[in-house]
DOTI-401962 format. One record per residue: residue in three letters; y, z, x of N, C-alpha, C in turn; residue number from 1. Coordinates in pm, whole numbers. Each point is the difference from the previous one (the first is absolute). Layout:
<atoms>
> ala,Y,Z,X,Y,Z,X,Y,Z,X,NUM;
...
</atoms>
This chain:
<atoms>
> unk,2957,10112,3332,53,-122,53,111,27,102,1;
> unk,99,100,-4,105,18,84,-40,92,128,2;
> unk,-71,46,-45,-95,68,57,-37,-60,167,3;
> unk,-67,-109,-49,-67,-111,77,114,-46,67,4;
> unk,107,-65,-61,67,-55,87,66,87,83,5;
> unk,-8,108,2,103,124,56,-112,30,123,6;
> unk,-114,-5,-50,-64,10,109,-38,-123,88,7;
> unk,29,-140,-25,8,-120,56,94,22,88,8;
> unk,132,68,-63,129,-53,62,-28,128,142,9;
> unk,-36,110,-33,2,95,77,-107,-35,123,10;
> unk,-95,-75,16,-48,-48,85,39,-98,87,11;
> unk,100,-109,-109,63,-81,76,120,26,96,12;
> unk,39,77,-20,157,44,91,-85,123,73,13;
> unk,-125,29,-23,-35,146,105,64,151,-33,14;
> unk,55,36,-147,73,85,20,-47,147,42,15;
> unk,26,90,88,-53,113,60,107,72,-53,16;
> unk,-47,170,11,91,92,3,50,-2,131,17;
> unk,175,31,-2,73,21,116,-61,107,129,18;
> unk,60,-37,109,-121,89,92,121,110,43,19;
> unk,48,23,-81,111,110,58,-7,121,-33,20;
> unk,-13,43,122,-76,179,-15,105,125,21,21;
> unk,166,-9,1,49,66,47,120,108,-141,22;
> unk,-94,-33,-73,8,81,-112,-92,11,-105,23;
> unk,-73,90,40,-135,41,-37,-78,32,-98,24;
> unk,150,84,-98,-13,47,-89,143,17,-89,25;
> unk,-31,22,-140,142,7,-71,95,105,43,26;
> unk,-41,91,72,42,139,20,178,-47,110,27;
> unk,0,-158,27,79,-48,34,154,-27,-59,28;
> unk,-32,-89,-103,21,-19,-108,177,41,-81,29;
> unk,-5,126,-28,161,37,25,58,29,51,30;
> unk,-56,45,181,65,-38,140,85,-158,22,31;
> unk,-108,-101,-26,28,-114,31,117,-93,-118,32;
> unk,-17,78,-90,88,-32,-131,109,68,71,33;
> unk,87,95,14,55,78,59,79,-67,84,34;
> unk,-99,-40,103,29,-80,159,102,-156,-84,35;
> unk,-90,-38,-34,28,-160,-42,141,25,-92,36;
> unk,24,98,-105,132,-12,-66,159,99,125,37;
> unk,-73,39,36,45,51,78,120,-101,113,38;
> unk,-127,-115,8,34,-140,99,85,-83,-37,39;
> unk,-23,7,-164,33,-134,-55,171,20,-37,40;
> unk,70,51,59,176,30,11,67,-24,113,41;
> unk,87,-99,-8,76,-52,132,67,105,38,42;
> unk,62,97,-47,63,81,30,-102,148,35,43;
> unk,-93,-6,-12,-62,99,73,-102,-80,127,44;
> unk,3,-107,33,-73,-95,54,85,-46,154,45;
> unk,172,88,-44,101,-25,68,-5,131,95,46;
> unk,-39,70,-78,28,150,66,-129,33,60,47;
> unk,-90,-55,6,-119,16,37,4,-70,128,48;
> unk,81,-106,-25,20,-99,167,42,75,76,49;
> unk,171,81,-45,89,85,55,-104,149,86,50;
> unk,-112,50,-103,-76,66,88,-63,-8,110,51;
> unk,-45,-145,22,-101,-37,70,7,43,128,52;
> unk,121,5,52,2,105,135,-7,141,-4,53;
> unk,3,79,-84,2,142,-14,30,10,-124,54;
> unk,107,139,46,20,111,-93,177,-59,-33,55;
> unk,-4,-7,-122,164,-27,-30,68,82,-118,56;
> unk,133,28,62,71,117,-93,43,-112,-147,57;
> unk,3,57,-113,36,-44,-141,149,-58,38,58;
> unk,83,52,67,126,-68,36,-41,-116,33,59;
> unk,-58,-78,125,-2,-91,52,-82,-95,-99,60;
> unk,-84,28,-82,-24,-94,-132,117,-68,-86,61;
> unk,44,111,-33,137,-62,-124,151,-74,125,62;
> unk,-16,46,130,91,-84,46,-52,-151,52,63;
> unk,-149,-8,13,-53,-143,87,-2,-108,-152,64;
> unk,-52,90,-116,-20,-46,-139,79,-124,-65,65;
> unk,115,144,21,113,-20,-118,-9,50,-144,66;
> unk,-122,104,-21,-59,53,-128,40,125,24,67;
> unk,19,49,-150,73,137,-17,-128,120,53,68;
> unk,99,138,17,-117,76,38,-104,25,-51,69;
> unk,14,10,-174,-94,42,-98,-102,-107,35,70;
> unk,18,-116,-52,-80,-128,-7,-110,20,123,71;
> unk,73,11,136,-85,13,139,-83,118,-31,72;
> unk,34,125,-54,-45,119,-2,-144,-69,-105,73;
> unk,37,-39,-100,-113,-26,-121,-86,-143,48,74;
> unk,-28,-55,85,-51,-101,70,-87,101,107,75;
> unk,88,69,86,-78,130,91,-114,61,-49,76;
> unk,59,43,-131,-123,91,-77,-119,-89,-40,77;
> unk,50,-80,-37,-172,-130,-22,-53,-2,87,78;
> unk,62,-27,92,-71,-16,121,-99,144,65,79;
> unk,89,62,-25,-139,178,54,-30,-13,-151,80;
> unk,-13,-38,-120,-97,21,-79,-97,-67,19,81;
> unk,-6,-110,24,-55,-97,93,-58,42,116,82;
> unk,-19,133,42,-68,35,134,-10,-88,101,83;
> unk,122,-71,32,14,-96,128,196,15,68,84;
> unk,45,156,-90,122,26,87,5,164,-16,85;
> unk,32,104,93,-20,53,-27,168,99,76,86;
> unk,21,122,-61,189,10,32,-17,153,67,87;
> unk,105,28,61,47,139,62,104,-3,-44,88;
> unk,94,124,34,134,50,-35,34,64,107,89;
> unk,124,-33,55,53,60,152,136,-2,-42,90;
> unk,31,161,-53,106,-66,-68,68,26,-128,91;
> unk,93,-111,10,56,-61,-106,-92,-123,-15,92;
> unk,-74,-61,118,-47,-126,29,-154,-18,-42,93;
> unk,-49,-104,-85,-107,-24,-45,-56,-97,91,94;
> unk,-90,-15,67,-83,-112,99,-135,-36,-7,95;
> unk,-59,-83,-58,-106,-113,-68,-46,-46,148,96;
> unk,-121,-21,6,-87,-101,50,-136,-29,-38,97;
> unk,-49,-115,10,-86,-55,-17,-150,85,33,98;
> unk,-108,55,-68,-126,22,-10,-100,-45,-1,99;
> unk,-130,11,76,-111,-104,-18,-95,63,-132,100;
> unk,18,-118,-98,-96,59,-168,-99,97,72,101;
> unk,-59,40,-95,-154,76,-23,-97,-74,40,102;
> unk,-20,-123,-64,-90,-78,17,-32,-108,102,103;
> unk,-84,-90,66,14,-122,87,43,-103,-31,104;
> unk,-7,-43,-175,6,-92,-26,148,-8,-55,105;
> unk,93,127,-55,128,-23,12,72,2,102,106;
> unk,-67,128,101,81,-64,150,5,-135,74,107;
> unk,-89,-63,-43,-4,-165,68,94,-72,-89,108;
> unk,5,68,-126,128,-131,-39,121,40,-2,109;
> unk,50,130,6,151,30,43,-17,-25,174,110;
> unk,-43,-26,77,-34,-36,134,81,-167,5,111;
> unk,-118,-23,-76,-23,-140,-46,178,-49,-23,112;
> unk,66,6,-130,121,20,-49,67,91,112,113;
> unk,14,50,77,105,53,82,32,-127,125,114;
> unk,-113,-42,-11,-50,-126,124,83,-103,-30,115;
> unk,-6,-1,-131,23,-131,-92,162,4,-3,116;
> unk,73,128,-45,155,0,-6,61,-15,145,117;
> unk,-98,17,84,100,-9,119,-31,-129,64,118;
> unk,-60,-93,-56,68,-149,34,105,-29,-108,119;
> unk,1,53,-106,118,-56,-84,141,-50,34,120;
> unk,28,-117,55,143,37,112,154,52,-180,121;
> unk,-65,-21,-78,136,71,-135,-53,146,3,122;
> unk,-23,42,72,-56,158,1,87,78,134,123;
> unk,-38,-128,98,60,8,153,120,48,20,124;
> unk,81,7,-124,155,18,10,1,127,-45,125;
> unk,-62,67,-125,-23,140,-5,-36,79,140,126;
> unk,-88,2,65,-59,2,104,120,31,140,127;
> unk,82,-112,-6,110,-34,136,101,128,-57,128;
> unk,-12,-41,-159,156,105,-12,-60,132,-17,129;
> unk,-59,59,-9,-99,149,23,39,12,159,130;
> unk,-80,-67,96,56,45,111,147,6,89,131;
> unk,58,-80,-70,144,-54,6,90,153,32,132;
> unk,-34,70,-173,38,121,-75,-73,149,91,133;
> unk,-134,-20,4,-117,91,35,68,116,137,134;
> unk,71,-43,63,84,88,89,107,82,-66,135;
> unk,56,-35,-79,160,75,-63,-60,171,-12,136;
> unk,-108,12,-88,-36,119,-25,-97,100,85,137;
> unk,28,79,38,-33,123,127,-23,100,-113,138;
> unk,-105,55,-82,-43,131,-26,-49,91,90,139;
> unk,-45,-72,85,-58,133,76,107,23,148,140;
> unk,80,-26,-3,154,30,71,75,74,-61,141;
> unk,26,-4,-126,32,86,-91,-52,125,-66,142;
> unk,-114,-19,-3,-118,141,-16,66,22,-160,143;
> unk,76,-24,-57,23,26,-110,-48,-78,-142,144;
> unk,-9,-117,41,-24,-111,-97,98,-35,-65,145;
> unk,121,31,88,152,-83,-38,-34,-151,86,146;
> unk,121,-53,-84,-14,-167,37,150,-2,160,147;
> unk,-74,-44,125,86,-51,56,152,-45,1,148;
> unk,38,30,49,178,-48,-27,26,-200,-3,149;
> unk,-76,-37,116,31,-115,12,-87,-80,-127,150;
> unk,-101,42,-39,-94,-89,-115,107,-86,-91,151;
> unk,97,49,-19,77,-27,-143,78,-117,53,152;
> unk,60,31,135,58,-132,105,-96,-116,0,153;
> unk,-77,44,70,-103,-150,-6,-93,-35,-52,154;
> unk,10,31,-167,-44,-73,-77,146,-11,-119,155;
> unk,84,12,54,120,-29,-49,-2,61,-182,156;
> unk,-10,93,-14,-61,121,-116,153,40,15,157;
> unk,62,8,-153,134,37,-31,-36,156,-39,158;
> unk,140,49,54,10,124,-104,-125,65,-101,159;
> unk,81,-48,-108,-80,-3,-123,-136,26,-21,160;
> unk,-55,-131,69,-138,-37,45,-62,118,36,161;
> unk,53,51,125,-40,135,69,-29,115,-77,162;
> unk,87,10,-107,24,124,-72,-97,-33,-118,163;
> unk,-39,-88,-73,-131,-69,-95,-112,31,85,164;
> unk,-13,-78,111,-129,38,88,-35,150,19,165;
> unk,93,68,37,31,178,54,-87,59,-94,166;
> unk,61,-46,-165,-56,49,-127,-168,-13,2,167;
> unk,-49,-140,22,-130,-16,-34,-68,48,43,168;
> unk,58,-5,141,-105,128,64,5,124,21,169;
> unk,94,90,-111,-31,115,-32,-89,19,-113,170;
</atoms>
């Protein structure tokens, strides 16, 4: 009897299998699990905006943020576990950018979502103050992977500050 009506009802609304072919197979599966938890954190969703033009040093995260280094550092790492950030070392200096997945169908949606954060105009202000900042620091003027003299001036970075920061990135 339910039977029947299941197959009444299924005729009446037309239901088809979805025609979406761009994941083929399960072999997807904990890529896309991966991708999607990966996504689902404002605070890595922030830093992912902050990439969207390049390559950015771990400093300029925790200063556009306002999040401690660790926190940025352990958000970073999801993210290259996540095979959609991937890091160098020049340095004292750690620098992240953005990767295209393995697959087509996760590269279209971090594409997709990169597209998407940069109309966000509450994102826009991360974004302004990154480039605001994005000049202070000269590594490759320095050849050392010491921090600039003026950085600490204009981003108005006390003492203290300097000497905490100095630490983390040893």
């Amino acid at each position: 009897m339910y039977e029947n009506k299941f197959a009444q009802y299924q005729n009446k609304v037309n239901l088809q299998k979805p025609k979406v072919n761009f994941m083929k197979s399960d072999n997807n599966l904990p890529e896309m699990e991966s991708l999607f938890l990966a996504l689902a954190d404002k605070t890595r969703l922030r830093l992912l905006n902050l990439m969207r033009g390049g390559e950015i040093c771990v400093f300029f995260f925790t200063e556009v943020t306002g999040e401690n280094q660790p926190k940025v550092s352990r958000h970073l790492a999801y993210l290259k576990n996540a095979g959609i950030v991937s890091a160098r070392r020049e340095g004292k200096w750690m620098f992240y950018k953005i990767v295209e997945p393995k697959t087509s169908s996760a590269a279209k949606i971090l594409r997709d979502t990169l597209e998407w954060l940069e109309t966000q105009s509450s994102l826009q202000a991360d974004y302004d103050k990154l480039i605001q900042i994005s000049g202070a620091l000269d590594i490759s003027e320095t050849g050392s992977g010491e921090l600039a003299d003026n950085i600490f001036v204009e981003t108005n970075m006390r003492a203290a500050k300097r000497e905490q920061l100095e630490i983390h990135l040893l």
